[in-house]
DSSP file (Angstrom, degrees, kcal/mol; ACC not computed):
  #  RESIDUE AA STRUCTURE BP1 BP2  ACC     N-H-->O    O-->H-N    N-H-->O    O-->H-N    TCO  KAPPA ALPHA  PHI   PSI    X-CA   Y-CA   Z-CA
    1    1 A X              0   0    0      0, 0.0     2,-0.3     0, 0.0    66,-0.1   0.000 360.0 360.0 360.0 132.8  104.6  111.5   99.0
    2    2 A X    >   -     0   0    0      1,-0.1     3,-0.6     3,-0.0    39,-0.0  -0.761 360.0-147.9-103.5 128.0  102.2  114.4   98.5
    3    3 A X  T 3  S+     0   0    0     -2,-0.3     3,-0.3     1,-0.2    -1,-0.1   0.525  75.5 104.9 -76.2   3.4  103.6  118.2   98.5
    4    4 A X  T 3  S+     0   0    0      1,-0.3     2,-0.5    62,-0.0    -1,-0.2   0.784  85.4  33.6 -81.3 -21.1  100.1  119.2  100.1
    5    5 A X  S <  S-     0   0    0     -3,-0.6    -1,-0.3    61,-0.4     2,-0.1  -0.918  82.1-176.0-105.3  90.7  101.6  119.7  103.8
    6    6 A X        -     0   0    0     -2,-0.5     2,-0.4    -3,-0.3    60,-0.2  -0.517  21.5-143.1 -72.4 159.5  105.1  120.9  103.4
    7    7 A X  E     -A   65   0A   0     58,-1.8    58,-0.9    60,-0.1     2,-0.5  -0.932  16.8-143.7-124.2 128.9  107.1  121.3  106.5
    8    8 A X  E     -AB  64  99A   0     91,-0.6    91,-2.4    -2,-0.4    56,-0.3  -0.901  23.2-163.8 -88.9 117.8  109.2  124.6  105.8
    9    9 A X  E     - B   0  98A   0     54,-0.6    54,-0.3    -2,-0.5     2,-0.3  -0.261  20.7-174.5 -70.5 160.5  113.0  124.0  107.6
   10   10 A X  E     - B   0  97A   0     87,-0.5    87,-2.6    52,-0.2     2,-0.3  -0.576  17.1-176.5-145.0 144.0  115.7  126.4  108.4
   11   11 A X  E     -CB  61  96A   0     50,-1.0    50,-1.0    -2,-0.3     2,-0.5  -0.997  11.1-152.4-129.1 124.0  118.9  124.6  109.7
   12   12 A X  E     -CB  60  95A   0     83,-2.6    83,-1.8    -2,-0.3     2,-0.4  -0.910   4.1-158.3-113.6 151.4  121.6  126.2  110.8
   13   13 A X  E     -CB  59  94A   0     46,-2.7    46,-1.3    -2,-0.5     2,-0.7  -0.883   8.7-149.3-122.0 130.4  125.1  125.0  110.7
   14   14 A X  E     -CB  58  93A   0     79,-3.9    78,-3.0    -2,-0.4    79,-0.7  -0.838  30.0-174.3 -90.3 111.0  128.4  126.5  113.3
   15   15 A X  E     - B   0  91A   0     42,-1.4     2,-0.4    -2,-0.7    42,-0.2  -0.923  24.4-129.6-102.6 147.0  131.6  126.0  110.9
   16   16 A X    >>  -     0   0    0     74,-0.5     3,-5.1    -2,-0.5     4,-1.6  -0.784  32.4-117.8 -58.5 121.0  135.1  126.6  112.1
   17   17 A X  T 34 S+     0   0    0     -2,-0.4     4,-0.1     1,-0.4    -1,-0.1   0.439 112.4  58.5 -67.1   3.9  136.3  128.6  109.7
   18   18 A X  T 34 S+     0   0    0      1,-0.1    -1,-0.4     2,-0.1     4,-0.1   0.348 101.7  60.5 -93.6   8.6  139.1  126.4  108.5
   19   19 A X  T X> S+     0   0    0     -3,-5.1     3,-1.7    71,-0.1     4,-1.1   0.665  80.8  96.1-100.5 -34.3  136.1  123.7  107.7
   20   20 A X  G >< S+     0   0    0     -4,-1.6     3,-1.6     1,-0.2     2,-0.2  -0.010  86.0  49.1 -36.3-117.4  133.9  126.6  104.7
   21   21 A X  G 34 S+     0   0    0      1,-0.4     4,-0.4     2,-0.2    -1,-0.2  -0.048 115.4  37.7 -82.2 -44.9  135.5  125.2  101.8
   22   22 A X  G <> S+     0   0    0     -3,-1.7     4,-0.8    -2,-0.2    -1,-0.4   0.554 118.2  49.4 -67.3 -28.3  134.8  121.6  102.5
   23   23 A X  T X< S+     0   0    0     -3,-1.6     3,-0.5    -4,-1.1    -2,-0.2   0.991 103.6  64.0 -83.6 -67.9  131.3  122.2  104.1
   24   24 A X  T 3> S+     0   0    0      1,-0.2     4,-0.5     2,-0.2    -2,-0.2   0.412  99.6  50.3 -65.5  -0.5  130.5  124.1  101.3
   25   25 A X  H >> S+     0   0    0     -4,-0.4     3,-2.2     2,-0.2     4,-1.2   0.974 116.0  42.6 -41.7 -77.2  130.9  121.2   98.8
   26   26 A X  H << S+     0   0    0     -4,-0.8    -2,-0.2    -3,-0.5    -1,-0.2   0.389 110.1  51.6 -56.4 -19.0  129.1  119.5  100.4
   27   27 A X  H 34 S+     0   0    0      2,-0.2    -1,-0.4     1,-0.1     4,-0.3   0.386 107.7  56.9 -88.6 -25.9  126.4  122.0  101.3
   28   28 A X  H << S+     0   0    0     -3,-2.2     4,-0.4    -4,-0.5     3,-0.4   0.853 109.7  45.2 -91.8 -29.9  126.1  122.9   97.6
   29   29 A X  S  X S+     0   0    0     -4,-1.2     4,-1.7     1,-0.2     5,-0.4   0.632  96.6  83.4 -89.7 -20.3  125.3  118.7   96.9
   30   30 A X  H  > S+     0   0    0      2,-0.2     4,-0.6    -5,-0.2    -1,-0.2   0.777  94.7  35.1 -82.0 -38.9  122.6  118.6  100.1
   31   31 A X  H >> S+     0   0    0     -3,-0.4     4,-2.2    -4,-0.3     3,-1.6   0.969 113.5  62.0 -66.3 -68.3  119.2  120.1   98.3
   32   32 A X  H 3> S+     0   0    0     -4,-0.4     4,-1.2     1,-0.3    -2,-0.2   0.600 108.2  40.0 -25.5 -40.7  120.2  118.3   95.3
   33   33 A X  H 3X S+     0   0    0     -4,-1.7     4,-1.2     2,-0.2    -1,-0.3   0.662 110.3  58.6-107.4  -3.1  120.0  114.8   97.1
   34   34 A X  H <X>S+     0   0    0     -3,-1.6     5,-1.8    -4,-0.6     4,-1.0   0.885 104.5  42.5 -43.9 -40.5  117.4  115.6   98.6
   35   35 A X  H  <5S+     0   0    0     -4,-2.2    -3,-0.2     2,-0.3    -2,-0.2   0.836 116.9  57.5 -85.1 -33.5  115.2  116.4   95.4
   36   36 A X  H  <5S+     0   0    0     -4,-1.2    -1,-0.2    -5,-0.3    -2,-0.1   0.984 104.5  51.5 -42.9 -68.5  117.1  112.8   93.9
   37   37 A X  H  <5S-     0   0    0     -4,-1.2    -2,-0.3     1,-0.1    -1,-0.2   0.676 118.2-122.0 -76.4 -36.5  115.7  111.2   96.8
   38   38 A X  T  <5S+     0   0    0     -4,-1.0    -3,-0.2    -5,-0.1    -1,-0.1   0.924  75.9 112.8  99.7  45.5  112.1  112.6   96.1
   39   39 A X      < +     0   0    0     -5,-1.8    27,-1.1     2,-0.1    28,-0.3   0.429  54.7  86.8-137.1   3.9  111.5  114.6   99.7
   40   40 A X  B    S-D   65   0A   0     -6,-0.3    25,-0.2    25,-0.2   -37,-0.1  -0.860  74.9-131.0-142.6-129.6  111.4  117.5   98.7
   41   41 A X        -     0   0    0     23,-2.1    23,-0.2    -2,-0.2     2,-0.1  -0.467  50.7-101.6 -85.4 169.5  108.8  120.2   97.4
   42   42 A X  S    S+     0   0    0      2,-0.1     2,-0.7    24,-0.0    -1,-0.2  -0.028  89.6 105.6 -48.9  18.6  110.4  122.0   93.9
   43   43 A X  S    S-     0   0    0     21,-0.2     2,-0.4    -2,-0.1    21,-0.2  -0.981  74.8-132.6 -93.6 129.3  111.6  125.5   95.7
   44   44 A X        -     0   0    0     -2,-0.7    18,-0.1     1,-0.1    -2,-0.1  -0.601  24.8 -85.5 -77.7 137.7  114.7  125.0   95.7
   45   45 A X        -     0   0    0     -2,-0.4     2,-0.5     1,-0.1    18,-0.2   0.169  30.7-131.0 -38.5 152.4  116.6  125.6   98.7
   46   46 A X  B     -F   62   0B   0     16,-1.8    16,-2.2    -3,-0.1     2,-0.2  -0.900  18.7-172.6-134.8 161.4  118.1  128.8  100.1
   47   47 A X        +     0   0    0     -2,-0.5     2,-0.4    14,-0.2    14,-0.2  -0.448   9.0 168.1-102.5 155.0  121.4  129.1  101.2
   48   48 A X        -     0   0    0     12,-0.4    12,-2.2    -2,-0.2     2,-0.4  -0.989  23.9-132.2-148.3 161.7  123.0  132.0  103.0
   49   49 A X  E     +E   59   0A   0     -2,-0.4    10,-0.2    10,-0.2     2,-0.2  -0.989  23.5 167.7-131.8 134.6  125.9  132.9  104.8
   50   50 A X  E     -E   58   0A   0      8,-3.6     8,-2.3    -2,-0.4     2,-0.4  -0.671  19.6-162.3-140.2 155.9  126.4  134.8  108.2
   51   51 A X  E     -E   57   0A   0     -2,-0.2     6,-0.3     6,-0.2     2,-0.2  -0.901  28.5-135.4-132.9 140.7  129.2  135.3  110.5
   52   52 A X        -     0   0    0      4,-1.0     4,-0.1    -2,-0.4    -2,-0.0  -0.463  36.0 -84.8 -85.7  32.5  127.9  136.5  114.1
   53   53 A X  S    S+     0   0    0     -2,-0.2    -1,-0.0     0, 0.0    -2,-0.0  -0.196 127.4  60.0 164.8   4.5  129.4  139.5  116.3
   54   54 A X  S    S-     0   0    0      2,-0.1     3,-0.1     0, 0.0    -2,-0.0   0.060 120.2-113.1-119.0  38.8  132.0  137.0  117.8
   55   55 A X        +     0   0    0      1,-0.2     2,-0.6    -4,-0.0    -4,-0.0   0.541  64.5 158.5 178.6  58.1  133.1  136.5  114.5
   56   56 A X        -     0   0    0     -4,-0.1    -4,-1.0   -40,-0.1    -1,-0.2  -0.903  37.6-122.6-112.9 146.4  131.9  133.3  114.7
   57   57 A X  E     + E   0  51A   0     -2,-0.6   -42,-1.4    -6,-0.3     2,-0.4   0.144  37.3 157.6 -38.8 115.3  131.1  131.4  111.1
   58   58 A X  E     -CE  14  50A   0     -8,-2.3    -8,-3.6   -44,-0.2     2,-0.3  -0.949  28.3-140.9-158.9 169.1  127.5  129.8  110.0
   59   59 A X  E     -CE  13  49A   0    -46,-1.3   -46,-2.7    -2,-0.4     2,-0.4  -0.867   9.9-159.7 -87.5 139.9  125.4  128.7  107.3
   60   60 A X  E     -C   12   0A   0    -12,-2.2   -12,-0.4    -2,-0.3     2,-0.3  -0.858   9.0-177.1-140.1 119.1  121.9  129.0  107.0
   61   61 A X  E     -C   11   0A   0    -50,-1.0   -50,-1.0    -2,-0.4     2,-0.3  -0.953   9.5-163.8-102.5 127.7  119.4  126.9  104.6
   62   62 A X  B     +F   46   0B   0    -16,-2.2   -16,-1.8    -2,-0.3     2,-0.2  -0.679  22.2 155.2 -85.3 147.7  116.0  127.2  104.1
   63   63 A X        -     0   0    0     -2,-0.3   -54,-0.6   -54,-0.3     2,-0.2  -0.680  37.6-129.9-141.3-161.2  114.0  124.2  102.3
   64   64 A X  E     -A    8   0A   0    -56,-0.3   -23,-2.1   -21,-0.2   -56,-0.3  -0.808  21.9-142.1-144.0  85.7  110.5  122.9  102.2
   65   65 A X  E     -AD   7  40A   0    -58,-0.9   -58,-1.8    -2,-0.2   -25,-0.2  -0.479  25.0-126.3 -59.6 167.0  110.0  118.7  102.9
   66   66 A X  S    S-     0   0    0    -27,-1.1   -61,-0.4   -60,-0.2     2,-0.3   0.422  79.2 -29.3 -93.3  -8.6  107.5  117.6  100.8
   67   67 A X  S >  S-     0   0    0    -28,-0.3     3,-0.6   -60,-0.1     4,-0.5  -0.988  72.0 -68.8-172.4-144.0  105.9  116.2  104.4
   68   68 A X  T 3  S+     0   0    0     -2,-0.3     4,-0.2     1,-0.2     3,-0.1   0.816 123.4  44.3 -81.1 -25.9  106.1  114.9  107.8
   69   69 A X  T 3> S+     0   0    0      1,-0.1     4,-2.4     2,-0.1     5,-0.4   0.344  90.4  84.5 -76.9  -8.5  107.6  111.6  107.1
   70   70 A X  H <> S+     0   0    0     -3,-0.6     4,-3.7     2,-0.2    -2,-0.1   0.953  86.2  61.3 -78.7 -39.9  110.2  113.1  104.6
   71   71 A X  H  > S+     0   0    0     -4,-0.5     4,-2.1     1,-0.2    -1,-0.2   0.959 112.6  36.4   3.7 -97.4  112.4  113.9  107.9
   72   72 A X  H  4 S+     0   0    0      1,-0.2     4,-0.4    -4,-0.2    -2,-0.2   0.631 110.8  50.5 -84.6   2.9  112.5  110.5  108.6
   73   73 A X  H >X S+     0   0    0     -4,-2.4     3,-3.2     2,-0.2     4,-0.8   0.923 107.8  64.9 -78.1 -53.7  112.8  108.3  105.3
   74   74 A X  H >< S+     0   0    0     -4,-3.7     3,-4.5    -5,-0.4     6,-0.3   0.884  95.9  57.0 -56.6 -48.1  115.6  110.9  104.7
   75   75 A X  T 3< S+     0   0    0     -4,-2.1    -1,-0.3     1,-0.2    -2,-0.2   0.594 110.0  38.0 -80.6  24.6  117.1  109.2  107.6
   76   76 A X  T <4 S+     0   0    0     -3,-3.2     2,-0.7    -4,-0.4    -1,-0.2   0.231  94.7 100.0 -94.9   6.8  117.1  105.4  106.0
   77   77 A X    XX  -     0   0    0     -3,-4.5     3,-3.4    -4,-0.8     4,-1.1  -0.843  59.6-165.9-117.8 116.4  118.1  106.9  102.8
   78   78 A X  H 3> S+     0   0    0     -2,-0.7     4,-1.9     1,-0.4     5,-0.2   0.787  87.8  55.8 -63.8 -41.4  121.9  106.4  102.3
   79   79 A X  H 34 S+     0   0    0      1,-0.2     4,-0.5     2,-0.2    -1,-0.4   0.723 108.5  50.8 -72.9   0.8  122.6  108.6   99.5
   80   80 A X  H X> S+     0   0    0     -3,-3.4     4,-2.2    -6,-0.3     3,-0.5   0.750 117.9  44.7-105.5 -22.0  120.8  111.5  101.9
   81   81 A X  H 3< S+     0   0    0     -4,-1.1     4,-0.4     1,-0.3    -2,-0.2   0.684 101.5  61.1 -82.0  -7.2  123.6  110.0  104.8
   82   82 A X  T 3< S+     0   0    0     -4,-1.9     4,-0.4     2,-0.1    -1,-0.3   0.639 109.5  42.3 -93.1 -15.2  126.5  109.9  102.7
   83   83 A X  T <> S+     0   0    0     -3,-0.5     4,-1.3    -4,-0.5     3,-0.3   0.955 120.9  44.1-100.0 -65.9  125.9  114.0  102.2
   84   84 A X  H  X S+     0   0    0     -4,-2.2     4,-1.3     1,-0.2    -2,-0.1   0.418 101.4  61.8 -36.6 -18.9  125.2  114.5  106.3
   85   85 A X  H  > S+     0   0    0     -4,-0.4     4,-0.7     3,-0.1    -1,-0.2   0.936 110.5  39.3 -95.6 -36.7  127.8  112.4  107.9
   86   86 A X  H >> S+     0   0    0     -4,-0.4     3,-5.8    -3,-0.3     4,-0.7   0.954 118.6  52.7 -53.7 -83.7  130.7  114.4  106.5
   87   87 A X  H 3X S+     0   0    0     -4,-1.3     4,-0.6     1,-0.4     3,-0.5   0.700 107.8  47.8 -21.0 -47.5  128.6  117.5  107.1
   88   88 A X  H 3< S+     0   0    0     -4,-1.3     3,-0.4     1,-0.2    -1,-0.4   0.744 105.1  58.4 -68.7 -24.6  128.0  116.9  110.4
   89   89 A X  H << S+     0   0    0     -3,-5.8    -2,-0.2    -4,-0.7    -1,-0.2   0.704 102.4  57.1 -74.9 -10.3  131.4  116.2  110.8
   90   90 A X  H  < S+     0   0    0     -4,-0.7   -74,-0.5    -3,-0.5    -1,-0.2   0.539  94.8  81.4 -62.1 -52.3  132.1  119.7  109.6
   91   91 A X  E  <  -B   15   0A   0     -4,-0.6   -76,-0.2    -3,-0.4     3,-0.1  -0.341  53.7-164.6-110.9 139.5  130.0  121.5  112.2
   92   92 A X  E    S+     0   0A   0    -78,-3.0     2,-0.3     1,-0.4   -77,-0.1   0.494  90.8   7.7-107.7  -9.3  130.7  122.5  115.9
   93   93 A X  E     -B   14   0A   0    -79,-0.7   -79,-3.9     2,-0.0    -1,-0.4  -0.883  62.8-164.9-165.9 147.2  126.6  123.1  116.2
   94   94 A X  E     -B   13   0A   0     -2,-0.3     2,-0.4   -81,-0.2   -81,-0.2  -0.973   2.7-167.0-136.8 146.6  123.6  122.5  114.2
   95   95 A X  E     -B   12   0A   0    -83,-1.8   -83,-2.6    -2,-0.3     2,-0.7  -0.977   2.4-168.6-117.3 110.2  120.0  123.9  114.6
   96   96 A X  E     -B   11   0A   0     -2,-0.4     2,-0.3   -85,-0.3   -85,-0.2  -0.894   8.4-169.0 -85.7 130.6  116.9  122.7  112.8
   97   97 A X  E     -B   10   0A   0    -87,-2.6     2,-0.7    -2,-0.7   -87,-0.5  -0.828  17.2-146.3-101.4 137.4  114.2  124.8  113.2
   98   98 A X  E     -B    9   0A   0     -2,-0.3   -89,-0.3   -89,-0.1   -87,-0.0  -0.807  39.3-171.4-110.9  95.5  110.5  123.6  112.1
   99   99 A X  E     -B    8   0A   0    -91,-2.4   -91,-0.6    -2,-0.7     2,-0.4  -0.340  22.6-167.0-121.1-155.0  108.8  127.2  110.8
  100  100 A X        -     0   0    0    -93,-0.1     2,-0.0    -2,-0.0    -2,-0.0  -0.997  31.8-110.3-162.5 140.1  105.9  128.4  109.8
  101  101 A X        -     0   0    0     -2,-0.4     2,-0.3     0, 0.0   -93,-0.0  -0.410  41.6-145.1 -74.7 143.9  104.8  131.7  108.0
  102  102 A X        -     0   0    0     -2,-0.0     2,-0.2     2,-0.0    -2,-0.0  -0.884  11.1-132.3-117.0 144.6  102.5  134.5  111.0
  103  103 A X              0   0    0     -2,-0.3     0, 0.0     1,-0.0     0, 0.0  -0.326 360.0 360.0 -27.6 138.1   99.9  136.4  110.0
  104  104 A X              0   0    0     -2,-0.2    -1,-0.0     0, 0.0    -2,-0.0   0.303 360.0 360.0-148.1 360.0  100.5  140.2  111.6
């Protein structure tokens, strides 16, 4: 798989705030088996954390796959499902967003 078309991510994740400790395990392991798994580019992700003006909890990580397929081989690749089905299980909403740097 060739880094020469990246797709740049941001995902955002809605926690309940009694779930942040647990997510964030698990959110600290999530680039990390990605880049095992060989999908995606070398920047390493980044993570941030927001709360919104109902005071209500998220995360947000940016990453780079390494292409257009990397998506979906991540879903068939178990070690990438064993970090996402707990995660998801974590979460009261998740976004992925597909973006793309503008010119201004």
């Amino acid at each position: 798989m060739s880094e020469s078309n990246p797709v740049s991510m941001l995902c955002i994740f809605r926690i309940p705030k009694e779930n942040e400790s647990l997510f964030r395990s698990l959110l600290r392991r999530h680039w990390a088996t990605l880049d095992e798994a060989g999908l995606v580019t070398a920047q390493p992700a980044q993570v941030m954390r927001g709360v919104n003006k109902a005071g209500k909890l998220m995360f947000i990580e940016m990453f780079q796959w390494k292409g257009e397929d990397s998506s979906e081989i991540a879903h068939q690749t178990p070690e990438v499902l064993q970090v996402w089905e707990p995660m998801g299980a974590l979460c009261e909403g998740m976004e992925f967003i597909r973006i793309d740097p503008v010119d201004l």
